[in-house]
NUMI-787875 format. One record per atom (N, C-alpha, C): residue number from 0; atom name; x, y, z. Coordinates in nm, 2 decimals, decimal comma, always signed. Example, Ala and Ser with C-alpha at 12.3 -4.5 7.8 and 13.67 -1.06 7.14 Angstrom:
2
+-----+-------+--------+--------+--------+
: num : atome :   east :  north :     up :
+-----+-------+--------+--------+--------+
:   0 :     N :  +1,32 :  -0,57 :  +0,78 :
:   0 :    CA :  +1,23 :  -0,45 :  +0,78 :
:   0 :     C :  +1,32 :  -0,33 :  +0,78 :
:   1 :     N :  +1,28 :  -0,22 :  +0,71 :
:   1 :    CA :  +1,37 :  -0,11 :  +0,71 :
:   1 :     C :  +1,29 :  +0,00 :  +0,79 :
+-----+-------+--------+--------+--------+
# end
This chain:
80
+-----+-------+--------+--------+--------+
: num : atome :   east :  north :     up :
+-----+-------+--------+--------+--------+
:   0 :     N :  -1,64 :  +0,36 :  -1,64 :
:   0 :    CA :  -1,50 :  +0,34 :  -1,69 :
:   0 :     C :  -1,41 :  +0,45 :  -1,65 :
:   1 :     N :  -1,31 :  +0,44 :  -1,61 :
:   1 :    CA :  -1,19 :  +0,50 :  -1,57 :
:   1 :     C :  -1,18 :  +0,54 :  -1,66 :
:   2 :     N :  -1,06 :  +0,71 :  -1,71 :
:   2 :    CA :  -0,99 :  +0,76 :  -1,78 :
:   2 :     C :  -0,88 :  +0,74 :  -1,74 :
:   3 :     N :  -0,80 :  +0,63 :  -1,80 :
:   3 :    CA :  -0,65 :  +0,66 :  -1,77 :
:   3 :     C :  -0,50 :  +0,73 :  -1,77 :
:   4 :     N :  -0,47 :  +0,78 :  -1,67 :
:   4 :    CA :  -0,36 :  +0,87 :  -1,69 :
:   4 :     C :  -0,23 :  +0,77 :  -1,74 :
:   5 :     N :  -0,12 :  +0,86 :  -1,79 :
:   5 :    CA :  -0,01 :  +0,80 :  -1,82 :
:   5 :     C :  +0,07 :  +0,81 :  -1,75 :
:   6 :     N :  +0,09 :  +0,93 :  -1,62 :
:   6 :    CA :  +0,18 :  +0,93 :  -1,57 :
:   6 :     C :  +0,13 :  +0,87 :  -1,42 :
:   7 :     N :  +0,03 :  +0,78 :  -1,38 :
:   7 :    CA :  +0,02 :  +0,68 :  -1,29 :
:   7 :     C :  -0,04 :  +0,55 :  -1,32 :
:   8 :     N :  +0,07 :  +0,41 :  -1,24 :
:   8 :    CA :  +0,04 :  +0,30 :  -1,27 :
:   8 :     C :  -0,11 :  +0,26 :  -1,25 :
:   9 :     N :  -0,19 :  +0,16 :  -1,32 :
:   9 :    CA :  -0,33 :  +0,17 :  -1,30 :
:   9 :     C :  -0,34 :  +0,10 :  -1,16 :
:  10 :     N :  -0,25 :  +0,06 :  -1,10 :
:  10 :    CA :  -0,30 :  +0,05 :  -0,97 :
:  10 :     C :  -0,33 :  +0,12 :  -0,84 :
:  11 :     N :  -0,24 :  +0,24 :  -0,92 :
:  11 :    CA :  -0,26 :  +0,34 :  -0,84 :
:  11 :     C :  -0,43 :  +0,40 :  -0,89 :
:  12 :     N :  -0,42 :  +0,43 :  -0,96 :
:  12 :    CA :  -0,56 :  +0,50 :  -1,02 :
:  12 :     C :  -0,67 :  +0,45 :  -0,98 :
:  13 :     N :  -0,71 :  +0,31 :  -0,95 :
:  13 :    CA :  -0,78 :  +0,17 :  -0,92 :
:  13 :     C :  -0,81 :  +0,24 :  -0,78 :
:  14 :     N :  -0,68 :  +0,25 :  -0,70 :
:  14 :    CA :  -0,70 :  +0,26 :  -0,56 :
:  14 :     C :  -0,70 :  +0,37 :  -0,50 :
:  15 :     N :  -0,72 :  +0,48 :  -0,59 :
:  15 :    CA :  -0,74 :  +0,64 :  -0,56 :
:  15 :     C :  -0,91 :  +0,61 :  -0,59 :
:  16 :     N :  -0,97 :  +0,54 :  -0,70 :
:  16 :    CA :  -1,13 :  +0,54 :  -0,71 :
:  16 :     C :  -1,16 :  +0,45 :  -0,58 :
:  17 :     N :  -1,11 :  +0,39 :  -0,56 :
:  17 :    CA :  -1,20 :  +0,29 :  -0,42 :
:  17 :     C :  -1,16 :  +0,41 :  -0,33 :
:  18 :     N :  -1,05 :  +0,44 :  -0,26 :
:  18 :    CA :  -1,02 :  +0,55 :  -0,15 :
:  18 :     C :  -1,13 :  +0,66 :  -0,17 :
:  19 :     N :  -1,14 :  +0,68 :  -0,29 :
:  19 :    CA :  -1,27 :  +0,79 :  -0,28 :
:  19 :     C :  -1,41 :  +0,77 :  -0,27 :
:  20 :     N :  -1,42 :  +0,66 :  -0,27 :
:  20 :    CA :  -1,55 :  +0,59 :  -0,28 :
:  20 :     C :  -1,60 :  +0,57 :  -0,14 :
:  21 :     N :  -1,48 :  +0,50 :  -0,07 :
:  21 :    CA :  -1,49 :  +0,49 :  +0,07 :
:  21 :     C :  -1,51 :  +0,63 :  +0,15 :
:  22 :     N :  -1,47 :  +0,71 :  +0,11 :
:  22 :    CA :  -1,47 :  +0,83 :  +0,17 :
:  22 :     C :  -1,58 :  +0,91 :  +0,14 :
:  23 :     N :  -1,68 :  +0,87 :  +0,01 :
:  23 :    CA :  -1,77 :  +0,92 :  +0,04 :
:  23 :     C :  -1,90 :  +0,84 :  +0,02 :
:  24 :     N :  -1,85 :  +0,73 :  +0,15 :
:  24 :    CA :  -1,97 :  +0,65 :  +0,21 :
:  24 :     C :  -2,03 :  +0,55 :  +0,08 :
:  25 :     N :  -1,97 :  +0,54 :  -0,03 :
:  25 :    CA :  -2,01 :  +0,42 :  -0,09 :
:  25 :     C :  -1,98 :  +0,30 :  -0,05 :
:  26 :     N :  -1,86 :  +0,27 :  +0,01 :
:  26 :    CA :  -1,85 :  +0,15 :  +0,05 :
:  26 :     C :  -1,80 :  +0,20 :  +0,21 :
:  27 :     N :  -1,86 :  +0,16 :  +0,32 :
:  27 :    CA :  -1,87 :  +0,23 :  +0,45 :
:  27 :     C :  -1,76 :  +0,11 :  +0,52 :
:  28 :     N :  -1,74 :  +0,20 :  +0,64 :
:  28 :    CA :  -1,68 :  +0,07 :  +0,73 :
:  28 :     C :  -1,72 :  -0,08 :  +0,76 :
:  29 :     N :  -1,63 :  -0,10 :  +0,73 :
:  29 :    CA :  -1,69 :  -0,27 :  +0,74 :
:  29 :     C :  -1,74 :  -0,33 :  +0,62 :
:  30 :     N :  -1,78 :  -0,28 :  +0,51 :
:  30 :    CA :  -1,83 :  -0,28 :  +0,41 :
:  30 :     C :  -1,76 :  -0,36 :  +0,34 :
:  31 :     N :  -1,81 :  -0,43 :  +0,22 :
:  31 :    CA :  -1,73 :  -0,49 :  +0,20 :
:  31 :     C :  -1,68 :  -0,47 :  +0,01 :
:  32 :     N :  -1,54 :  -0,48 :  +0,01 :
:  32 :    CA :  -1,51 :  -0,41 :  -0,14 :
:  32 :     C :  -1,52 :  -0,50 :  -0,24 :
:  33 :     N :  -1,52 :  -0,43 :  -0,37 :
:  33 :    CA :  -1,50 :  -0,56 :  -0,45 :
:  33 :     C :  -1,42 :  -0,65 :  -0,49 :
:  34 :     N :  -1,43 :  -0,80 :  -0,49 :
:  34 :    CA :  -1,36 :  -0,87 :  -0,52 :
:  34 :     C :  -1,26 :  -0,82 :  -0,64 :
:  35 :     N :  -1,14 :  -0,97 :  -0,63 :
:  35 :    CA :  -1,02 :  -0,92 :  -0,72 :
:  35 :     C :  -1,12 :  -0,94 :  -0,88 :
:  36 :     N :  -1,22 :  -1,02 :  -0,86 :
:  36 :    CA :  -1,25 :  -1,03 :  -1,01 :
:  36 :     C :  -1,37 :  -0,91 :  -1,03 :
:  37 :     N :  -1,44 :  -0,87 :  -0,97 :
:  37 :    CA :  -1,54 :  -0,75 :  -0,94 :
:  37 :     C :  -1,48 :  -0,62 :  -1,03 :
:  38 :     N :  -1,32 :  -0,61 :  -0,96 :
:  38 :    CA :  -1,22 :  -0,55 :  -1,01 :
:  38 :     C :  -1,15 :  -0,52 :  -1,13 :
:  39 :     N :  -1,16 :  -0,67 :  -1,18 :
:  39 :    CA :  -1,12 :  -0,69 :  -1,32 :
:  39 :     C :  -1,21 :  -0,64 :  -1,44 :
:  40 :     N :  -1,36 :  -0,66 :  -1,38 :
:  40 :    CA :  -1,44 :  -0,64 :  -1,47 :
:  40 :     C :  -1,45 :  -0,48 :  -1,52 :
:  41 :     N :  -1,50 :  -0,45 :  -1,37 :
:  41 :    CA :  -1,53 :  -0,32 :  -1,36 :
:  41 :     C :  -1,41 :  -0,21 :  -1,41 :
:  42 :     N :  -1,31 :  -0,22 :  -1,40 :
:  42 :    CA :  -1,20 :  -0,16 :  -1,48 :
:  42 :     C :  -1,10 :  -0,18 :  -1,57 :
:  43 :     N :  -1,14 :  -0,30 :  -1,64 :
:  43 :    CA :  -1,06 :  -0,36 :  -1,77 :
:  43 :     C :  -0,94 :  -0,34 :  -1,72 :
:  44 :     N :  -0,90 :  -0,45 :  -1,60 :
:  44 :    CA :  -0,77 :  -0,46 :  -1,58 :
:  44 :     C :  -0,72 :  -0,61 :  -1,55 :
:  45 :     N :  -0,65 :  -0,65 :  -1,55 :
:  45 :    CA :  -0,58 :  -0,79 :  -1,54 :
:  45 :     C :  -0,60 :  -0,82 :  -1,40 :
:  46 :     N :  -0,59 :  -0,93 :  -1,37 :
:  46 :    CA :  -0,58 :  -1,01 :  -1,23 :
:  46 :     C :  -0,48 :  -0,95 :  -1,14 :
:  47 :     N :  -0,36 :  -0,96 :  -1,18 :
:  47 :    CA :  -0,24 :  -0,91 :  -1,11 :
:  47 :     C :  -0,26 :  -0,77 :  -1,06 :
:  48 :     N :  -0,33 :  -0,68 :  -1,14 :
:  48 :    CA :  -0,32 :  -0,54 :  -1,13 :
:  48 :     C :  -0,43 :  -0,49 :  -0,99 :
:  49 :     N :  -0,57 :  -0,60 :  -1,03 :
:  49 :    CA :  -0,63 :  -0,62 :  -0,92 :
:  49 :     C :  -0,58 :  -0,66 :  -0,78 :
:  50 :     N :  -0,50 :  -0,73 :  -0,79 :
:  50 :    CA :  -0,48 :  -0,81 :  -0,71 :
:  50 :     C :  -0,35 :  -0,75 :  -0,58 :
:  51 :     N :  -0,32 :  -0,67 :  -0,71 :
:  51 :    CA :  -0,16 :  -0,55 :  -0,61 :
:  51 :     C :  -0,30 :  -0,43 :  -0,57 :
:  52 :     N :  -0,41 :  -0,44 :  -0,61 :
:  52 :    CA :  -0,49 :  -0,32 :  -0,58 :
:  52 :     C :  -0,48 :  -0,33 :  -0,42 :
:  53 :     N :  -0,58 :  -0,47 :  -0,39 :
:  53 :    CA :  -0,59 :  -0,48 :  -0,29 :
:  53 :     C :  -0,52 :  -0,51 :  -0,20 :
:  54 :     N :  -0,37 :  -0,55 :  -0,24 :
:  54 :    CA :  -0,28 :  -0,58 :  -0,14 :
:  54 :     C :  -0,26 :  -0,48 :  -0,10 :
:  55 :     N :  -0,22 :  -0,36 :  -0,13 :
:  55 :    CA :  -0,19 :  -0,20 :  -0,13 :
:  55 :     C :  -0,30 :  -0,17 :  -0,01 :
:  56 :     N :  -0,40 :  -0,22 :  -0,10 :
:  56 :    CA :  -0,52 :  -0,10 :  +0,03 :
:  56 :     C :  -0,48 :  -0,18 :  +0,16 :
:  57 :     N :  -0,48 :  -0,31 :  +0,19 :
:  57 :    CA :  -0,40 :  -0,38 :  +0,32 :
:  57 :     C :  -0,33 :  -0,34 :  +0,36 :
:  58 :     N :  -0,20 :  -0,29 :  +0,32 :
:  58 :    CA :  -0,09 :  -0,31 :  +0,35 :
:  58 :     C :  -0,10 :  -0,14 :  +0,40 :
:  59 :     N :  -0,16 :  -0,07 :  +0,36 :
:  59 :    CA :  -0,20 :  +0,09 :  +0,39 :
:  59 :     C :  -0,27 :  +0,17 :  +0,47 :
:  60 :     N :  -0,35 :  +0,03 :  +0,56 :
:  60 :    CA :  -0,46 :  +0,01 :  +0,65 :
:  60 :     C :  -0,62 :  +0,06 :  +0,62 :
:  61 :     N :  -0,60 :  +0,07 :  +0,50 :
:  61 :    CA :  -0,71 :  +0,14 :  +0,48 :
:  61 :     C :  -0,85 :  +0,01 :  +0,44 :
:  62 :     N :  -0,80 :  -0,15 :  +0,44 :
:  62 :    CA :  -0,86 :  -0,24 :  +0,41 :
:  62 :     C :  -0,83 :  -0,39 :  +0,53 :
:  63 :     N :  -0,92 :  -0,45 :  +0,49 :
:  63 :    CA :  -0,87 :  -0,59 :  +0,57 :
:  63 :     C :  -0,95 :  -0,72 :  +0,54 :
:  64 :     N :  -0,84 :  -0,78 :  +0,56 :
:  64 :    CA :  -0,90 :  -0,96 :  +0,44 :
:  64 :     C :  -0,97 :  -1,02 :  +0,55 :
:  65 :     N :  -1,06 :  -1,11 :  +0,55 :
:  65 :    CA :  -1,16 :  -1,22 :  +0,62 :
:  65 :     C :  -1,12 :  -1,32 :  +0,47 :
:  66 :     N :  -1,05 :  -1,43 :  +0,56 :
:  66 :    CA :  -1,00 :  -1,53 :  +0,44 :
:  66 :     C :  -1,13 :  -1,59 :  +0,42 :
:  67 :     N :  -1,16 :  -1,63 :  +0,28 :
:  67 :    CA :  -1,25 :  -1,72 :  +0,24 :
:  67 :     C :  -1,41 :  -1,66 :  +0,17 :
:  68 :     N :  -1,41 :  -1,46 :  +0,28 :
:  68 :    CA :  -1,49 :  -1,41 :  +0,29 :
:  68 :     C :  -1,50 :  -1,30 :  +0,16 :
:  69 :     N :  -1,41 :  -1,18 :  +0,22 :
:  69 :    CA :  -1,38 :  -1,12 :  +0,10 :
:  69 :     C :  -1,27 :  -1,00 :  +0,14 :
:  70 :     N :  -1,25 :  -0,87 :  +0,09 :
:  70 :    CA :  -1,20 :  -0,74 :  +0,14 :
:  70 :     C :  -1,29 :  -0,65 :  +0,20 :
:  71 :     N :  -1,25 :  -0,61 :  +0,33 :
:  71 :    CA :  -1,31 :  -0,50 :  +0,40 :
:  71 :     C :  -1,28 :  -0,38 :  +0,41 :
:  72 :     N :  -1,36 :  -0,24 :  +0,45 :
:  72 :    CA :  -1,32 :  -0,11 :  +0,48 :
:  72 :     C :  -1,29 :  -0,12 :  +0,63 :
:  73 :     N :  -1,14 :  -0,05 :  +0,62 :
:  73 :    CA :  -1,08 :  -0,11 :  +0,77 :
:  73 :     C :  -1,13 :  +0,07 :  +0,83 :
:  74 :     N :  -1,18 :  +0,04 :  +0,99 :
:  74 :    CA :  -1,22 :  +0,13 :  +1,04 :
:  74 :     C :  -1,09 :  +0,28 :  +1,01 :
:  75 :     N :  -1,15 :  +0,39 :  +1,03 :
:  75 :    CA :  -1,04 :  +0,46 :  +1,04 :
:  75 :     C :  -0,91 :  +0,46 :  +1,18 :
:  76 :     N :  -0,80 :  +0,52 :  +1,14 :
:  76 :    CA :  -0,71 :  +0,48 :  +1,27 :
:  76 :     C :  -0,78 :  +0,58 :  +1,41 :
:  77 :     N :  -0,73 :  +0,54 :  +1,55 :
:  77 :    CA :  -0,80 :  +0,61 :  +1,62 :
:  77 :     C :  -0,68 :  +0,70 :  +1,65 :
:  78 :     N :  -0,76 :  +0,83 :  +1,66 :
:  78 :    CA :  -0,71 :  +0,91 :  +1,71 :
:  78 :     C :  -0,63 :  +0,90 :  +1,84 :
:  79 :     N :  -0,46 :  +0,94 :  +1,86 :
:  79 :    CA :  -0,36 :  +0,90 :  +1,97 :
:  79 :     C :  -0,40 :  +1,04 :  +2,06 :
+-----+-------+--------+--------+--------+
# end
């Protein structure tokens, strides 16, 4: 269970624990994250909250959807 801070929304907090998780090889490239309900359970949080989790990690590149399938660890960016 999470300790929650006051001065960050819990979706931020949500997606600082998966960022770190990924980072240290719990959930690897390609790997695949937990579902929006996986989410709910595991952190007593609402659907919506889940649900902006993972949009966030998409939209941040740090993730990527396979419709139907589930959320992925998106490789890291390549070095320019």
């Amino acid at each position: 269970m999470i300790e929650w801070r006051e001065n960050a929304p819990k979706w931020v907090q949500v997606a600082e624990v998966l960022k770190q998780r990924i980072a240290d090889g719990t959930y690897p490239v390609d790997g695949r994250l937990p579902s929006q309900h996986e989410l709910v359970r595991e952190f007593e949080i609402v659907p919506n909250t889940a649900q902006k989790v993972l949009t966030k990690l998409r939209e941040q590149g740090v993730a990527y959807s396979v419709r139907g399938i589930g959320t992925f660890v998106a490789p890291p960016p390549a070095d320019e």
